[in-house]
Jmol script that loads the backbone (N, CA, C; Angstrom):
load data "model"
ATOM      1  N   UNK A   1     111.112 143.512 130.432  1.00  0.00           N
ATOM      2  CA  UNK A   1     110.590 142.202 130.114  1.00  0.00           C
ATOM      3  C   UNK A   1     111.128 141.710 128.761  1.00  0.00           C
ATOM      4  N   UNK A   2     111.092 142.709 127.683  1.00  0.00           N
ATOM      5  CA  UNK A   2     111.547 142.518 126.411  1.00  0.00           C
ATOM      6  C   UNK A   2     113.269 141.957 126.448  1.00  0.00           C
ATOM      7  N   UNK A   3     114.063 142.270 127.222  1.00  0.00           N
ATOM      8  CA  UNK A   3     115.601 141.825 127.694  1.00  0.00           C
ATOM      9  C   UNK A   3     115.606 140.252 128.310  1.00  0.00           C
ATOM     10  N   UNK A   4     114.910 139.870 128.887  1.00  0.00           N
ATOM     11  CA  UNK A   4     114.828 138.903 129.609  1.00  0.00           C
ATOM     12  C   UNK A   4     113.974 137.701 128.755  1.00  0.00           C
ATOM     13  N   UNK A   5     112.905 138.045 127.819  1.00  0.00           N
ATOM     14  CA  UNK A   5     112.352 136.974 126.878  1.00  0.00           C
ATOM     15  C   UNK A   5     113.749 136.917 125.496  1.00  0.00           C
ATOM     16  N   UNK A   6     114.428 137.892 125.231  1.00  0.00           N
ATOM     17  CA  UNK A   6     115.866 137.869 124.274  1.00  0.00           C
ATOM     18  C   UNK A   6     116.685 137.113 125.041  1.00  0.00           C
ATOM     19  N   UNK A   7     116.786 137.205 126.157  1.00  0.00           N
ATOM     20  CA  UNK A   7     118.164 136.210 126.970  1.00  0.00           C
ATOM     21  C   UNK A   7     117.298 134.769 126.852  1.00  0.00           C
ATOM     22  N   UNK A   8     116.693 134.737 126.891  1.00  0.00           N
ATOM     23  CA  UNK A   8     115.713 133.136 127.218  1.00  0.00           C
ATOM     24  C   UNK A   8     115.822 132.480 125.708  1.00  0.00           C
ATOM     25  N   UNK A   9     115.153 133.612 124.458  1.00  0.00           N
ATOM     26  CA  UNK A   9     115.420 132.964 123.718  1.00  0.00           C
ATOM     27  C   UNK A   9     116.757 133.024 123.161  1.00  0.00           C
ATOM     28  N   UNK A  10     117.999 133.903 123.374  1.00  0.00           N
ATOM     29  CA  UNK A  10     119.433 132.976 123.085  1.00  0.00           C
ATOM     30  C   UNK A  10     120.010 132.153 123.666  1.00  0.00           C
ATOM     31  N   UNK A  11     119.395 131.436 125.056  1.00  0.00           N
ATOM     32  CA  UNK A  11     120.141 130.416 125.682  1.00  0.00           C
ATOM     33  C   UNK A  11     119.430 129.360 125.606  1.00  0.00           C
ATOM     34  N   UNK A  12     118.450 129.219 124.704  1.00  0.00           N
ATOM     35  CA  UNK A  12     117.514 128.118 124.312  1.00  0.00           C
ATOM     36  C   UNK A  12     118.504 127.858 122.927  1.00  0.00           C
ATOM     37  N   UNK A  13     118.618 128.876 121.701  1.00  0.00           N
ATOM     38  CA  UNK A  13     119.613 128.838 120.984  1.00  0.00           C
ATOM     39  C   UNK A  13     120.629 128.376 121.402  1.00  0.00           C
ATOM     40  N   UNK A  14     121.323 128.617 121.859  1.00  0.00           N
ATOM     41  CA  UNK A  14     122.867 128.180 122.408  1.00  0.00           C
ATOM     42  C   UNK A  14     122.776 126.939 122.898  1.00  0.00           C
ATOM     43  N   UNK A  15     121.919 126.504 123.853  1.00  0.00           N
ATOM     44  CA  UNK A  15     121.451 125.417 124.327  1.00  0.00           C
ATOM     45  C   UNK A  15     121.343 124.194 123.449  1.00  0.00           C
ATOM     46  N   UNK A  16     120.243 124.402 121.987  1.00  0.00           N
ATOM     47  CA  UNK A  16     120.374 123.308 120.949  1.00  0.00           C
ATOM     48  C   UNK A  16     121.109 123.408 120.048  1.00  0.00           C
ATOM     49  N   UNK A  17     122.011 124.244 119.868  1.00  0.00           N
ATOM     50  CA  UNK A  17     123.380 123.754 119.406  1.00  0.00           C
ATOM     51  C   UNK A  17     124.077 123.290 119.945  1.00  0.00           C
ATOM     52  N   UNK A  18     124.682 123.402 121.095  1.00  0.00           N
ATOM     53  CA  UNK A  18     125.126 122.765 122.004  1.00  0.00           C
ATOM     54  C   UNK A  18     125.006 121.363 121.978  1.00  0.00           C
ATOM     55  N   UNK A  19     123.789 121.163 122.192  1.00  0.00           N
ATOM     56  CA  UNK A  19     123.032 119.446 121.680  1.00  0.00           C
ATOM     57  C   UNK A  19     123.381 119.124 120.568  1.00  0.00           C
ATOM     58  N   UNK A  20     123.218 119.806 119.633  1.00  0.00           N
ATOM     59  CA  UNK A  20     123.524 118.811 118.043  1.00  0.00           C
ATOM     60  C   UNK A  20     124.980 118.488 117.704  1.00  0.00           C
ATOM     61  N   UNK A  21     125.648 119.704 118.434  1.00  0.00           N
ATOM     62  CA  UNK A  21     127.173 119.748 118.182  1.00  0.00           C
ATOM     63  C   UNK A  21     127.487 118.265 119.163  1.00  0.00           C
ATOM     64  N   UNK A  22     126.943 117.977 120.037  1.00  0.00           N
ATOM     65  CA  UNK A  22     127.277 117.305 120.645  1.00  0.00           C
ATOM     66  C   UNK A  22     127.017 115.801 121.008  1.00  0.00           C
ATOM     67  N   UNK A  23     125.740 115.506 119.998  1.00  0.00           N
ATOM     68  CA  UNK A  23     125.035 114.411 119.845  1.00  0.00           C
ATOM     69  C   UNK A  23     125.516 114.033 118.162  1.00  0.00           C
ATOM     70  N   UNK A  24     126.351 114.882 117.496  1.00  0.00           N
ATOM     71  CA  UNK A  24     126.884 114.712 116.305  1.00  0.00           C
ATOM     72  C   UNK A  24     127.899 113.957 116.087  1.00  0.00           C
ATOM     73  N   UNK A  25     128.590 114.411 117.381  1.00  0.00           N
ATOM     74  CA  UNK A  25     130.592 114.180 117.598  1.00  0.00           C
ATOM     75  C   UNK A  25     129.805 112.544 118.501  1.00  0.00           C
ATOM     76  N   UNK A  26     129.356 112.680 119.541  1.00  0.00           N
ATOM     77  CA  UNK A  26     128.945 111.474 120.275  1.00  0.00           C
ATOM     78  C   UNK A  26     129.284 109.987 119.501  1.00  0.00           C
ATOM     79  N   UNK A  27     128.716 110.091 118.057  1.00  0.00           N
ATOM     80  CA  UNK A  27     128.075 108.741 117.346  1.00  0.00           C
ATOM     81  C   UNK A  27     129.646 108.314 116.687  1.00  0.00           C
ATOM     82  N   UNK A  28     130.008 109.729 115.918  1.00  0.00           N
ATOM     83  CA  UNK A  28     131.626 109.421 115.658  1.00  0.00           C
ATOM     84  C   UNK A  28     132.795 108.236 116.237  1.00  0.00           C
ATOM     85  N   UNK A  29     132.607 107.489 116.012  1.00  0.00           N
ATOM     86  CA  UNK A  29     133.658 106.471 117.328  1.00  0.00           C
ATOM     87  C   UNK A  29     135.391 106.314 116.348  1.00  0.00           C
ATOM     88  N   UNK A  30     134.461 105.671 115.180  1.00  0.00           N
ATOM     89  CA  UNK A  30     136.210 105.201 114.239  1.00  0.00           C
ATOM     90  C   UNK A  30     136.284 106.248 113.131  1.00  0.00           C
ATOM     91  N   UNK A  31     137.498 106.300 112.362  1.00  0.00           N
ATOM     92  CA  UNK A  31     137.221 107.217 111.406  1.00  0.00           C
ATOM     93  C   UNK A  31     138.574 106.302 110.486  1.00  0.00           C
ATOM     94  N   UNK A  32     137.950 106.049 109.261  1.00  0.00           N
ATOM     95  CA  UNK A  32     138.348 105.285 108.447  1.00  0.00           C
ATOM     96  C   UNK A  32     138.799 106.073 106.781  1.00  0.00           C
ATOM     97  N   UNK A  33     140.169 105.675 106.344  1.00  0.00           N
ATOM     98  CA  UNK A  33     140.328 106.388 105.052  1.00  0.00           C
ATOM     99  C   UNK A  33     140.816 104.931 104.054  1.00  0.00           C
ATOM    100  N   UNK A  34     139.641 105.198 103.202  1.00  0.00           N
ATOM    101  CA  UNK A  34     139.846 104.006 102.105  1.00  0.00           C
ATOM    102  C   UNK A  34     140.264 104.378 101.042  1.00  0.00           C
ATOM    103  N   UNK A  35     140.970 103.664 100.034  1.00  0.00           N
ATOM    104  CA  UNK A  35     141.809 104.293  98.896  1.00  0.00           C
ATOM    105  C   UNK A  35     141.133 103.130  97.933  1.00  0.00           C
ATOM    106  N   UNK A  36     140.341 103.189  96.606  1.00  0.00           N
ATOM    107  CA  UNK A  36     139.590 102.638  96.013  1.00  0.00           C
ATOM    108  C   UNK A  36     140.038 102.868  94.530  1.00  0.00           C
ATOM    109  N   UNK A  37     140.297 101.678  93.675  1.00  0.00           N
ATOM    110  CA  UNK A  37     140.749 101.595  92.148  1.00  0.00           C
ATOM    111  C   UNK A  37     139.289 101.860  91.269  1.00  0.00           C
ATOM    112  N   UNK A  38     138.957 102.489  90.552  1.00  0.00           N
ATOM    113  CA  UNK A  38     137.651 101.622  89.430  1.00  0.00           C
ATOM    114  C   UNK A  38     138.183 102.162  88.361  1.00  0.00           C
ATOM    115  N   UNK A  39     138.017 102.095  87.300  1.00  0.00           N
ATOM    116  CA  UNK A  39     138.074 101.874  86.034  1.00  0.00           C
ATOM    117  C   UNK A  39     139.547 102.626  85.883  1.00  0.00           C
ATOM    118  N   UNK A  40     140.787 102.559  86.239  1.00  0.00           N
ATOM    119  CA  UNK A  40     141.798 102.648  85.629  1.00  0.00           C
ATOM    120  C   UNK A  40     141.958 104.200  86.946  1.00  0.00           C
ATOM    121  N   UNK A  41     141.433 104.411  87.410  1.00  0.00           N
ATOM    122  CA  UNK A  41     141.555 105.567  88.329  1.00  0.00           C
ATOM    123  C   UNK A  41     142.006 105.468  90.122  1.00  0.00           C
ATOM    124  N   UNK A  42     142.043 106.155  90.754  1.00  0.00           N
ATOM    125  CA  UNK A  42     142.179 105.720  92.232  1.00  0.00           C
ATOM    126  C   UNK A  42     142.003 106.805  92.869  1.00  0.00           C
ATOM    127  N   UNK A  43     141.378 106.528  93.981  1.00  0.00           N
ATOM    128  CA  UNK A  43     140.734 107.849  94.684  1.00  0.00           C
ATOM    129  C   UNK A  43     141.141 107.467  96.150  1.00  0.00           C
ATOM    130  N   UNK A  44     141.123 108.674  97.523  1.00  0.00           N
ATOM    131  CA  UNK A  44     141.476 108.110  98.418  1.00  0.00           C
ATOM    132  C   UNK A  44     140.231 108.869  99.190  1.00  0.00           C
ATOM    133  N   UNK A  45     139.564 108.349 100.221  1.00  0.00           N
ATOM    134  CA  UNK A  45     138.661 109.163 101.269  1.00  0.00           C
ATOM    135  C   UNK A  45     138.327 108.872 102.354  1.00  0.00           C
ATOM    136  N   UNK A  46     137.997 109.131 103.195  1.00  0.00           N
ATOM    137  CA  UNK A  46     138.376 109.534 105.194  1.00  0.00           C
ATOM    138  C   UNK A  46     136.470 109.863 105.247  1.00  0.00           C
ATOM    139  N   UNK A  47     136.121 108.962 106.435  1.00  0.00           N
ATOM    140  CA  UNK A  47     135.011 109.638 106.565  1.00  0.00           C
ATOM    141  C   UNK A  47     134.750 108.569 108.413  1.00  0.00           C
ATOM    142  N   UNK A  48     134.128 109.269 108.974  1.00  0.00           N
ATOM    143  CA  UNK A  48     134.128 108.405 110.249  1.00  0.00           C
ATOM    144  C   UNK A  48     132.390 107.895 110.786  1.00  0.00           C
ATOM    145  N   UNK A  49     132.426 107.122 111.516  1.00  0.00           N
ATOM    146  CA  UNK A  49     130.947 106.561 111.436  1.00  0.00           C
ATOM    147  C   UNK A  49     131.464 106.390 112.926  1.00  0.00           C
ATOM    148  N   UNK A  50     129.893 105.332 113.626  1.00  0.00           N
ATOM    149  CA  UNK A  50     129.904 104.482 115.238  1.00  0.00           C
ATOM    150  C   UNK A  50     130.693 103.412 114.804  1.00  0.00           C
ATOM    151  N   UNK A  51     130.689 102.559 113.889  1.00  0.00           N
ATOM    152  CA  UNK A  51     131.344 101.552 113.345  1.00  0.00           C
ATOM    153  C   UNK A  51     132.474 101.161 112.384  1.00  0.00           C
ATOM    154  N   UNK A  52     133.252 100.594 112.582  1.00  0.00           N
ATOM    155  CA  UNK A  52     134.523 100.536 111.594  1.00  0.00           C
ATOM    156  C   UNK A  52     133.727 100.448 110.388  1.00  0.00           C
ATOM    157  N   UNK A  53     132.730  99.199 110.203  1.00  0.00           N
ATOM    158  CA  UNK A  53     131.967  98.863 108.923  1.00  0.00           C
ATOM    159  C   UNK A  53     131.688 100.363 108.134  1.00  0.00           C
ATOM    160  N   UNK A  54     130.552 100.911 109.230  1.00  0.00           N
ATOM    161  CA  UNK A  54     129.740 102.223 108.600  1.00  0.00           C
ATOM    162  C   UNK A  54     130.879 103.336 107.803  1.00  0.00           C
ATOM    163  N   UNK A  55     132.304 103.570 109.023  1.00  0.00           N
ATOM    164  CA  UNK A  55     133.004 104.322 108.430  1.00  0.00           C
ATOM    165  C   UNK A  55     133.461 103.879 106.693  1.00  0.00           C
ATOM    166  N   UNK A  56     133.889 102.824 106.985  1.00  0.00           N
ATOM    167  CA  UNK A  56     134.578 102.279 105.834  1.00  0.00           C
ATOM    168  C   UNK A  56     133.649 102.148 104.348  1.00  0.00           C
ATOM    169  N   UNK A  57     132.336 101.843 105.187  1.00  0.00           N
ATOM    170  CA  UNK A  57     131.150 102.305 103.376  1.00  0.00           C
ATOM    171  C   UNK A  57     130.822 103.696 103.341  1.00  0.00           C
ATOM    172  N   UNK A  58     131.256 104.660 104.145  1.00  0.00           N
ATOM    173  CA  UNK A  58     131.000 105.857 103.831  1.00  0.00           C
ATOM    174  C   UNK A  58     132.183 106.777 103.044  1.00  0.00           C
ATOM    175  N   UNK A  59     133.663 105.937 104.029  1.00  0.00           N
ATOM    176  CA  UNK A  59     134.729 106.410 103.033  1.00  0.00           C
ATOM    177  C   UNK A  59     134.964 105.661 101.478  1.00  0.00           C
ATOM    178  N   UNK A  60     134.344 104.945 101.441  1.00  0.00           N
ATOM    179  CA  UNK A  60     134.282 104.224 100.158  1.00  0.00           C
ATOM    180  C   UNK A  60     132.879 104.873  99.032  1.00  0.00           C
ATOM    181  N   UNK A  61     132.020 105.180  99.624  1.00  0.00           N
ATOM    182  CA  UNK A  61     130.801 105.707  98.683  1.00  0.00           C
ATOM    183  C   UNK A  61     131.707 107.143  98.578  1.00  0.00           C
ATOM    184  N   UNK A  62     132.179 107.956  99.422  1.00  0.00           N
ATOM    185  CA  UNK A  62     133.036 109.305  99.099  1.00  0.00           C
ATOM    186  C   UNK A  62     133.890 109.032  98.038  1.00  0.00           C
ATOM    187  N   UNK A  63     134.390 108.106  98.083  1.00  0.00           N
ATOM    188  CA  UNK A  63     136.099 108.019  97.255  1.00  0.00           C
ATOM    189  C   UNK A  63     135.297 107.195  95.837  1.00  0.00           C
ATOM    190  N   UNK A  64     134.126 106.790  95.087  1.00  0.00           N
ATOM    191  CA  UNK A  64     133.488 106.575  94.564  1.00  0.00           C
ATOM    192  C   UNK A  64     132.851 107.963  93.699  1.00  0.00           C
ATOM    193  N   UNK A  65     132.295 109.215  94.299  1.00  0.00           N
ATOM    194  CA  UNK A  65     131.808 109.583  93.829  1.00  0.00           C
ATOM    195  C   UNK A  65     132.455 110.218  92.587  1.00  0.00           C
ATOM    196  N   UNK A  66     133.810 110.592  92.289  1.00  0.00           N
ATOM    197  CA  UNK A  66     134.075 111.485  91.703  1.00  0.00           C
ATOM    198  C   UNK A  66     134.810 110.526  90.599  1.00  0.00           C
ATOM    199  N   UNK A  67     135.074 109.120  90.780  1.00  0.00           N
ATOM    200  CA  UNK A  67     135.235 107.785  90.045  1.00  0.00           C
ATOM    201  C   UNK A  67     133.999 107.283  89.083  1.00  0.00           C
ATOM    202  N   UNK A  68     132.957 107.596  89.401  1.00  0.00           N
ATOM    203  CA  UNK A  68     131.996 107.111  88.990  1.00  0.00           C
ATOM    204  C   UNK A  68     130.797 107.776  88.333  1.00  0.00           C
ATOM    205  N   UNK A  69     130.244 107.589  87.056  1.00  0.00           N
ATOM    206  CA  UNK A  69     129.491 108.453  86.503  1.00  0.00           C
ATOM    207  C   UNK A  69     128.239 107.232  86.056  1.00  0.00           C
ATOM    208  N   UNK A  70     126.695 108.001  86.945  1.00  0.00           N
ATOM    209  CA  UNK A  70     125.524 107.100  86.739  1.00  0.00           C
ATOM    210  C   UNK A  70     125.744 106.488  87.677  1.00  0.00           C
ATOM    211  N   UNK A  71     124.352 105.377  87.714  1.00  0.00           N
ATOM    212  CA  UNK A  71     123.800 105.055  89.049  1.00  0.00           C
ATOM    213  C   UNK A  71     124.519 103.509  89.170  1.00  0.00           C
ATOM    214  N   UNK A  72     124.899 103.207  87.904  1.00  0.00           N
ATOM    215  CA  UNK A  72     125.111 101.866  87.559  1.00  0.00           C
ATOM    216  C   UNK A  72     126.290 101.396  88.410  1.00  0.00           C
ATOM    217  N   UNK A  73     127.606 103.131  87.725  1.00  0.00           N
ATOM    218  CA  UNK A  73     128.712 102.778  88.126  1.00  0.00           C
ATOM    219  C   UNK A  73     129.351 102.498  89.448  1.00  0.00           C
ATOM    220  N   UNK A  74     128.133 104.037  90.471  1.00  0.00           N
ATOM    221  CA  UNK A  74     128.094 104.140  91.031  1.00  0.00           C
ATOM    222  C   UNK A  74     127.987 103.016  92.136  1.00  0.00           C
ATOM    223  N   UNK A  75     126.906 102.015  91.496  1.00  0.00           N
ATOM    224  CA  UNK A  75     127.128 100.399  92.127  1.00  0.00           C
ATOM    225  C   UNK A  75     128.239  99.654  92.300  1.00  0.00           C
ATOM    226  N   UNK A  76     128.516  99.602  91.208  1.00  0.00           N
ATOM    227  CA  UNK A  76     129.686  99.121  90.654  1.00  0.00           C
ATOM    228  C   UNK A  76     130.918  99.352  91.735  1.00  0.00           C
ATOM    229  N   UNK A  77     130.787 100.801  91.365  1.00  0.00           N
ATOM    230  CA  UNK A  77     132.515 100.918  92.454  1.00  0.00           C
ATOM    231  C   UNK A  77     132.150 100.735  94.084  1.00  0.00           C
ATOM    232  N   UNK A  78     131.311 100.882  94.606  1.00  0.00           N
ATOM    233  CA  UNK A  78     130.795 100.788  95.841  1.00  0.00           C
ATOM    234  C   UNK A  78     131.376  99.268  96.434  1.00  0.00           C
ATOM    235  N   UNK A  79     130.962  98.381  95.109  1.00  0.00           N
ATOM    236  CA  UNK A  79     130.757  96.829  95.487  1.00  0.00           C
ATOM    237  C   UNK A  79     132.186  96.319  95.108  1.00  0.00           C
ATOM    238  N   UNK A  80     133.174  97.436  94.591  1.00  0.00           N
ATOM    239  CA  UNK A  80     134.360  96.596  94.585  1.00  0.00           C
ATOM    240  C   UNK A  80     135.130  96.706  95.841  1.00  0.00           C
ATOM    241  N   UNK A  81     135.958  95.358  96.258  1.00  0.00           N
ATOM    242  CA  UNK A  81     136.470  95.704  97.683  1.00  0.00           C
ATOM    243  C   UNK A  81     137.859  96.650  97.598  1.00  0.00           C
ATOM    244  N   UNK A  82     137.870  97.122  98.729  1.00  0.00           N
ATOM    245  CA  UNK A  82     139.195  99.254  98.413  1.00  0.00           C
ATOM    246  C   UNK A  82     140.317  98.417  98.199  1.00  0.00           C
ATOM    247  N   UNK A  83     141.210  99.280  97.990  1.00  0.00           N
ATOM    248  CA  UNK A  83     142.430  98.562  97.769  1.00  0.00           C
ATOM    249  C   UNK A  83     143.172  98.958  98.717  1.00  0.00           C
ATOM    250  N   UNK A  84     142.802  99.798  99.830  1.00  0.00           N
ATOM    251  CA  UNK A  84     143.622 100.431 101.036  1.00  0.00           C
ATOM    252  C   UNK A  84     142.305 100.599 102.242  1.00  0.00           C
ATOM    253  N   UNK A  85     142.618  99.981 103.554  1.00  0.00           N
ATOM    254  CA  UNK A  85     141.586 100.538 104.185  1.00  0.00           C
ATOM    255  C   UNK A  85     142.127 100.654 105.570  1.00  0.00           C
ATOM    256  N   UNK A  86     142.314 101.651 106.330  1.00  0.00           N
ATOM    257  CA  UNK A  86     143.287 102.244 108.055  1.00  0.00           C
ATOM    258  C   UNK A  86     142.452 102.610 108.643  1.00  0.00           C
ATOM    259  N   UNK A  87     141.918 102.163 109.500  1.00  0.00           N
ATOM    260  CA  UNK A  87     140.794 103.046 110.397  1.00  0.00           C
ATOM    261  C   UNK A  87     141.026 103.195 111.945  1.00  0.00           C
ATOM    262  N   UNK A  88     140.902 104.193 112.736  1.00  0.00           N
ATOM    263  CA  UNK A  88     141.800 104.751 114.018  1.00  0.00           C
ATOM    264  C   UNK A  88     140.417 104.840 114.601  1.00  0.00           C
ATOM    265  N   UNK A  89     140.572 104.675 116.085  1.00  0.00           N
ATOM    266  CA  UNK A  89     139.367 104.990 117.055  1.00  0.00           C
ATOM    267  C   UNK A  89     139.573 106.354 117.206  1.00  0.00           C
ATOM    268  N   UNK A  90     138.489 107.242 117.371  1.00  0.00           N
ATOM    269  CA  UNK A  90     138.430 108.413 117.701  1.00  0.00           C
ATOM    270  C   UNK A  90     138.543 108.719 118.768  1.00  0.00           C
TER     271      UNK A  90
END
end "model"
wireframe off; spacefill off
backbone 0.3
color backbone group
């Protein structure tokens, strides 16, 4: 009995990974790499979303972070428009 409640619970395991791995990749549609100037610097970053939009503020808040120091700047570079933006359907 003890063999058979272990198989049940690793294919319940296997099972919701399975799901997340797969309800993860699902939403993925575009995947966008923006290349962003702020204060005398330039950064480049790739990040993919359901939406060209979503990708493109996510590769832009990425390519921001390491540009930007505080919450202020952090605005700041977010709200400037990239200076490079390519985005491919997945």
């Amino acid at each position: 009995m003890a063999s058979r409640a272990r198989l049940v619970t690793v294919l319940v395991i296997v099972g919701f990974i399975a799901f997340l791995f797969y309800s993860t990749l699902e939403v993925q549609r575009v995947e966008c790499t923006v290349t962003v100037d702020f204060q005398g610097e330039r950064r480049t970053a790739t990040a993919s979303g359901e939406t060209e939009s979503s990708a493109t503020e996510q590769a832009q808040t990425a390519a921001c972070g390491p540009l930007a120091q505080g919450m202020d700047e952090s605005i700041a570079c977010s709200r400037r428009p990239p200076t490079a933006v390519q985005c491919l359907p997945l």
